[in-house]
N, C-alpha and C positions, 0 to 999 in steps of 0.2 A: 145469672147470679155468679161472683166471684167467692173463691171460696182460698184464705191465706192461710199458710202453718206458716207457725213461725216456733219457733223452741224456746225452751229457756237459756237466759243467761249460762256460762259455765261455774258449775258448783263447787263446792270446797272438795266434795271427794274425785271430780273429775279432775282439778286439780293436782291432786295428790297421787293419783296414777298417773296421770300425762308427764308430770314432774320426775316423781318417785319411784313410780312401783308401787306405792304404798296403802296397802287393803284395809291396813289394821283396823283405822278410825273411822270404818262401816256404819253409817246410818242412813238408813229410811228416805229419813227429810233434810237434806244436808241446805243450807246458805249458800249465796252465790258469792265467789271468793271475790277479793277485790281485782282482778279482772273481769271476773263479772257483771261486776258492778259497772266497768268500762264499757261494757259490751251491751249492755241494755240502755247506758246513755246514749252510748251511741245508735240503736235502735229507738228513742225516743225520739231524738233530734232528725232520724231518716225520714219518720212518721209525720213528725211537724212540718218537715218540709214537703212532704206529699200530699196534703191533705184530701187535695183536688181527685188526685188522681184513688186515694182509700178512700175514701169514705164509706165508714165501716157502719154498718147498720146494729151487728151484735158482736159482740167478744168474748167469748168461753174459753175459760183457762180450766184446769187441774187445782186443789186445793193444796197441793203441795208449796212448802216454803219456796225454795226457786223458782217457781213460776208468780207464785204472788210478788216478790221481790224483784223480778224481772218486769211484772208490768207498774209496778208502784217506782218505778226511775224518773 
């Protein structure tokens, strides 16, 4: 048995610190910012081309925003 972590896309507040510094806009369940967005396509498109080689029997995510948005690219 293979077993893959994979994370989520980067979110709007990981953003905002990596950028910024910026705490303020603190939440929970933040969205993945539009490089995010870039970054789970680009993890789709890894995927499709690998099929062969993943061939994933189950997939368990987090119920958190970012993560759902990361696998729905």
């Amino acid at each position: 048995m293979q077993i893959i972590f994979i994370r989520h896309a980067e979110s709007v507040k990981g953003e905002q610190l990596f950028l910024h510094g910026d705490n303020r806009k603190y939440t929970l369940d933040p969205s993945i910012s539009e490089f995010g967005k870039k970054q789970a396509g680009a993890l789709a498109d890894f995927l499709a081309g690998h099929r062969k080689e993943y061939n994933f029997e189950r997939i368990l995510i987090s119920p958190t925003m970012r993560t759902l948005q990361t696998v729905q690219a």
